[in-house]
C-alpha positions in Angstrom: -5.0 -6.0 0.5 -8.8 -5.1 0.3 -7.3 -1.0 0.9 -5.0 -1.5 -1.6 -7.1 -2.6 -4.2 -9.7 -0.2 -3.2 -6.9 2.7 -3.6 -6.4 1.4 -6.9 -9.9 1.4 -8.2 -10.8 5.2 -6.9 -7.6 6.6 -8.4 -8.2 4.5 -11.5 -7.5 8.1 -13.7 -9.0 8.4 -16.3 -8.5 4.8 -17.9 -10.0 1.7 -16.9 -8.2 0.5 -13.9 -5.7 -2.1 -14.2 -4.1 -3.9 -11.0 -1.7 -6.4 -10.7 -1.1 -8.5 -7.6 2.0 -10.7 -7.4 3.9 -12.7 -4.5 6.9 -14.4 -4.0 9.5 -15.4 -1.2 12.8 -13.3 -0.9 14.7 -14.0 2.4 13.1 -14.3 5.2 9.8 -12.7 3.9 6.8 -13.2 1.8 6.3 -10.3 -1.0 3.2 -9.1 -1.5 3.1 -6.5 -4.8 0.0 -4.7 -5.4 0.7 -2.3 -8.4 -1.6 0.1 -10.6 -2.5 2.1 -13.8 -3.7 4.7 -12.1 -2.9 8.9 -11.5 0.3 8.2 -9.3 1.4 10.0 -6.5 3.9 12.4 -6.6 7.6 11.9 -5.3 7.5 14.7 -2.3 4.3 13.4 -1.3 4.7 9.4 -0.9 5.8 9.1 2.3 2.3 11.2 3.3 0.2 7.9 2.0 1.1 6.5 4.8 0.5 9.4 8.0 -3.2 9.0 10.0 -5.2 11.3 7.6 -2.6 11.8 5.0 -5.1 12.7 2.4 -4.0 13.5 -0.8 -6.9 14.3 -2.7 -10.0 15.5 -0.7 -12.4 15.6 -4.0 -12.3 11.5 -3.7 -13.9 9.6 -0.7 -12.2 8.2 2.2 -10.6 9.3 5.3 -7.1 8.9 4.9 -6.4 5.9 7.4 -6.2 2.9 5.5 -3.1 2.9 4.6 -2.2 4.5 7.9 -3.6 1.3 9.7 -2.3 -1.3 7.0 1.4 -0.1 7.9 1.1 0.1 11.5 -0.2 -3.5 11.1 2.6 -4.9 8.8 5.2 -3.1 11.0 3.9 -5.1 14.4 3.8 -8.3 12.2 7.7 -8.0 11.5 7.4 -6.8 8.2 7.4 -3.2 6.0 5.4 -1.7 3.3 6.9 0.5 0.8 5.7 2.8 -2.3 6.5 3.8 -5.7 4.9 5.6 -7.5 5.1 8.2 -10.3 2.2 10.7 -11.4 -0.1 9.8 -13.9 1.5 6.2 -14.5 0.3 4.2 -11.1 1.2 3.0 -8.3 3.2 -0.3 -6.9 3.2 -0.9 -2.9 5.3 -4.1 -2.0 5.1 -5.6 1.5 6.8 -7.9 2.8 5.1 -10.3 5.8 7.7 -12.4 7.4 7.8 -15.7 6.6 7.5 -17.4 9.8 5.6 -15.3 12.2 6.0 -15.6 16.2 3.1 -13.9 18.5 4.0 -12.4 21.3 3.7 -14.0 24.5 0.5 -13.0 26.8 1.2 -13.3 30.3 
């Protein structure tokens, strides 16, 4: 959640950033929504958000793995995260955690 925020706040654009978190339980799965105001990202490029190092703007600080790292993490819990987006009108990633979450055995 802290990446996603973050995210939100250093692509803020060029108004003050807005971000809007919302959850709720659909299914089998607790919805997380984290959505924005700011620059968007464009269609051909959303699934890159989410490659180790998929930068998309090197003028702004980071190193392109948080949202790497916050999908593999989601993905091993059971669950997915997914973007939409559209440039220069924000951002909205939803994931969903499942609801009832086994670890796996150690032996």
């Amino acid at each position: 959640m802290y990446n996603l925020i973050s995210n939100a706040i250093k692509f803020k654009g060029d108004e003050s950033p807005v971000v809007r978190i919302h959850t709720k339980k659909e299914d089998d799965y607790v919805v997380l929504t984290v959505q924005d105001n700011g620059t968007g990202i464009p269609v051909n490029k959303l699934n890159k958000v989410f490659e180790m190092y998929g930068r998309l703007k090197m003028d702004i600080e980071g190193h392109g793995i948080g949202l790497y790292l916050a999908k593999k993490i989601v993905d091993a819990a059971g669950g997915n995260i997914v973007v939409e987006s559209e440039l220069g009108k924000g951002s909205k990633f939803t994931i969903y955690f499942k609801a009832e979450y086994e670890h796996p055995k150690i032996d």
